[in-house]
C-alpha positions, -999 to +999 in steps of 0.1 A: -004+143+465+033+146+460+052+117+453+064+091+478+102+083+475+097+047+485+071+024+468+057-010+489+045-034+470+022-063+489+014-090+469-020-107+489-038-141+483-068-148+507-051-135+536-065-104+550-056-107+585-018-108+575-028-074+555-039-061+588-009-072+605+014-057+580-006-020+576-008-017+619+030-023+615+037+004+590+020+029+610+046+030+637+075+040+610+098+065+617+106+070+582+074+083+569+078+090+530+061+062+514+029+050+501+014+012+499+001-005+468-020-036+480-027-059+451-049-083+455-040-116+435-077-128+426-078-137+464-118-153+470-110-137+503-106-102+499-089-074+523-103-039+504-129-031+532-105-032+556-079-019+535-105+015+538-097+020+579-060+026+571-070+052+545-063+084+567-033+071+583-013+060+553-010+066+517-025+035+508-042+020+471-054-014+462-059-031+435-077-061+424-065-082+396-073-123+383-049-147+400-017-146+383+011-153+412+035-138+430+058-127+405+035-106+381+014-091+410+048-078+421+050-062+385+015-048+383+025-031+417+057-021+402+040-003+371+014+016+392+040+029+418+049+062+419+079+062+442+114+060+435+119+033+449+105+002+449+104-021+483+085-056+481+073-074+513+053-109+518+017-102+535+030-125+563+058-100+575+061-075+603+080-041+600+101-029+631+097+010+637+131+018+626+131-005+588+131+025+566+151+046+586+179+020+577+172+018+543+171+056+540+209+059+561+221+030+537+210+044+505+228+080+519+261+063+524+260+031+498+239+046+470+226+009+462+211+000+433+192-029+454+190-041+483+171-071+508+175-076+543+175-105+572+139-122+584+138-127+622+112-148+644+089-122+665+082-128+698+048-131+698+047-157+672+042-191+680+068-213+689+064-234+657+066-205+636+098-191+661+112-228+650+106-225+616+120-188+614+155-205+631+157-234+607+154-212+578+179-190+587+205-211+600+237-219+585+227-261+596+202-260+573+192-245+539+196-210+548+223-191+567+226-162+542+204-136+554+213-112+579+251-123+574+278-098+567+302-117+543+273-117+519+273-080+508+282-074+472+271-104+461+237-111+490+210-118+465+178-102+476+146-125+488+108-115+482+096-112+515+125-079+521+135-065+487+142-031+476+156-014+439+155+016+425+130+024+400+157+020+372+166-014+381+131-021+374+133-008+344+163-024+337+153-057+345+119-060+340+111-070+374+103-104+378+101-136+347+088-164+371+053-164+385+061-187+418+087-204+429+125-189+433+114-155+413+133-135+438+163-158+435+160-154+392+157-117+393+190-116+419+210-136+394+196-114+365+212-079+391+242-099+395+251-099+360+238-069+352+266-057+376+242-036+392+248-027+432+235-048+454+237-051+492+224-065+526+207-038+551+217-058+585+197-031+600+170-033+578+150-065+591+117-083+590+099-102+612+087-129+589+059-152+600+064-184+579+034-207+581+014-220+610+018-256+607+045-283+595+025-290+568+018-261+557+057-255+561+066-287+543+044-275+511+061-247+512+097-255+514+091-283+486+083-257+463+116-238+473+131-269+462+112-270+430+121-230+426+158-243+427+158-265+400+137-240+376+167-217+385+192-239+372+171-243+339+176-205+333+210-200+345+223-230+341+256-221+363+234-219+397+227-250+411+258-257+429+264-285+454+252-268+486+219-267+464+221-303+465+223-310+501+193-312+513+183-337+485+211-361+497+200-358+533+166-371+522+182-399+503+207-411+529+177-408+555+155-436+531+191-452+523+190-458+563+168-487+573+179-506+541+214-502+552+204-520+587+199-553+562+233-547+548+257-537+579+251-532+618+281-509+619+268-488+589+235-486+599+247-473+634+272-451+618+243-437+600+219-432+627+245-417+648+252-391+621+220-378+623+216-380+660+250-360+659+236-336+635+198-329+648+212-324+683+238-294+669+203-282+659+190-284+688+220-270+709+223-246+685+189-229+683+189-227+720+218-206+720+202-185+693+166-184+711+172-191+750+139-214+746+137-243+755+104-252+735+111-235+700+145-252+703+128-287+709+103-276+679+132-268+654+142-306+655+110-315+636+110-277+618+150-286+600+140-331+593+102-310+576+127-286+558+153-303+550+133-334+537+107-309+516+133-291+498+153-320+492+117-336+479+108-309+461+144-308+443+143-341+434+108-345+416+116-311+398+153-324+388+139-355+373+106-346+359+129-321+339+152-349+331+121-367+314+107-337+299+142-333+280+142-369+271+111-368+257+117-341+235+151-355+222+131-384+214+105-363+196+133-349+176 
C-alpha cells in the first residue's frame, strides 16, 4: 500500500451514525490520495462493524483506545498516520466533493505549513442546527472569523477543519489540552512558532453542531471554559472581545434589577437588546433567505451568547479561587 499524502484523523465518541455520515461523504472526493484513521475514544457505542462496509472503497483503519478526549485521540491518530499530511475533522462534519482539491491547489501555490477552513450549515440539516451554524459564524456573535479573508496569516485553525504538515506535528507535539479550546492552544503555540499558517476559503465544511439548544448551550459553555484555560497558558490571549459575551450575560441579569432603580434605564436597556437581537435576526435572513432558521437564530445567539459568557465566568473565577488558595497555602 503506498503511502497516502494526506492523513484524516476522526476523533469519535458514541456516535456512529455521524461516522457514517462523514465516510459516505469522503467517498465522493475528487482528490483521492488519502487514507482515514478512525479512532474510537472508549466510545460504549462503537462504529468498527460499520466502519468494515467502507473497507473497499476507502483506505480506512480504526482504532480503539480508553477514553482520553479529544485532544490525545487527535495524537494517537497523529502517530499512527502515514501521510504527509495531517487533516483533522469533528465526526459531526460533512465534506463537499471538491475539499481536498482546494487544499491540494493551496498547498501548490502557498506551500502552508497549516491550514483550517470555514464551517457552513448544510441544507439538509435542521433548521435549529442551520441556526446554530449562523450564530456561530457571525461576526454579531462569538464567531465571525472563519471563512473571512482578513484573517489569513494570522487565521488560527479550529478542530473540526484543520490541516499541517507532518513536521508541524513534530514540531509541536500536536495537541497539550484534552477538551476544551485545544485547537485554539495549538494555533497560538503555530503562531509563535512563526510557522505558515492560512485560511482555505475554498476549503469548507459542512459542520453539524448539535441537535438541540441544550445540547448547544453545554457545548458553547465549555468554549467559554476553553477560553479562560487559554489565557492560563498564554497569558496574552484573552482579550476584550473574549469578554463580550460574559458582559452580555451580566447586563442581561443586571436588567430587571435596573427596572427597580430607573424606568429610563431599564428601557434603555431592553431596547438595546431588542435593537441587537433583531440585527440578528435581519441579519441571518440575509445570510440564509429563511424565514424559520432566521426566527431560530434569535434563541440560537441569547443560548450562545449566554453559555459562553457562563461558561467564562465560572472558569475565570474558579481559577481566581484556585490561585487564592494556593497563595494562602504558601
Amino acid at each position: 500500500m503506498s503511502q497516502p499524502r494526506y492523513s484524516i484523523i476522526v476523533p469519535v465518541y458514541n456516535r456512529p451514525e455521524e461516522i457514517d455520515e462523514l465516510l459516505s461523504s469522503l467517498l465522493n472526493q475528487t482528490y483521492r490520495d488519502f487514507e482515514v484513521v478512525i479512532v474510537e475514544d472508549g466510545s460504549t457505542i462503537r462504529c468498527d462493524t460499520l466502519i468494515d462496509r467502507y473497507r473497499d472503497s476507502l483506505q480506512i483503519r480504526y482504532f480503539f483506545k480508553p477514553n482520553s478526549g479529544p485532544g490525545p485521540s487527535r495524537n494517537f491518530g497523529f502517530e499512527h498516520a502515514r501521510g504527509n499530511y495531517l487533516v483533522v475533522f469533528d465526526s459531526d462534519c460533512l465534506l463537499p466533493p471538491e475539499y481536498f482539491q482546494a487544499v491540494e491547489s493551496s498547498l501548490r501555490i502557498n506551500n502552508w505549513d497549516a491550514w483550517g477552513g470555514p464551517d457552513r450549515a448544510h441544507e439538509r440539516f435542521t433548521a435549529t442546527q442551520q441556526a446554530m451554524a449562523y450564530t456561530m459564524s457571525s461576526f454579531l456573535t462569538t464567531g465571525g472569523i472563519r471563512g473571512k479573508a482578513v484573517h489569513i496569516g494570522a487565521f488560527q485553525p479550529r478542530s473540526f477543519n484543520m490541516g499541517m504538515s507532518r513536521r508541524v506535528f513534530e514540531q509541536t507535539g500536536g495537541f497539550r489540552f484534552s477538551h476544551f479550546a485545544e485547537d485554539i492552544e495549538l494555533s497560538i503555540r503555530m503562531r509563535q512558532l512563526g510557522l505558515k499558517v492560512g485560511l482555505i476559503t475554498e476549503a469548507f465544511v459542512y459542520h453539524k453542531r448539535r441537535a438541540t439548544f441544550a445540547q448547544f448551550y453545554r457545548q458553547v459553555s465549555n468554549f467559554g471554559r476553553g477560553r479562560v484555560q487559554v489565557g492560563r497558558a498564554h497569558p496574552n490571549e484573552v482579550k476584550i472581545t473574549h469578554w463580550f459575551p460574559a458582559l452580555f450575560l451580566i447586563a442581561l441579569v443586571a436588567l430587571l434589577p435596573l427596572g427597580l432603580i430607573s424606568t429610563t434605564l431599564f428601557t434603555i436597556g431592553a431596547l438595546g437588546f431588542t435593537l441587537y437581537l433583531s440585527a440578528i435576526l435581519i441579519h441571518s435572513y440575509l445570510q440564509t433567505r429563511n424565514v424559520e432558521v432566521a426566527l431560530l437564530s434569535v434563541p440560537s445567539a441569547l443560548v450562545q451568547m449566554i453559555g459562553y459568557g457562563s461558561g467564562f465566568l465560572k472558569e475565570k473565577f474558579s481559577s481566581t479561587d484556585r490561585t487564592a488558595k494556593n497563595k494562602r497555602r504558601m
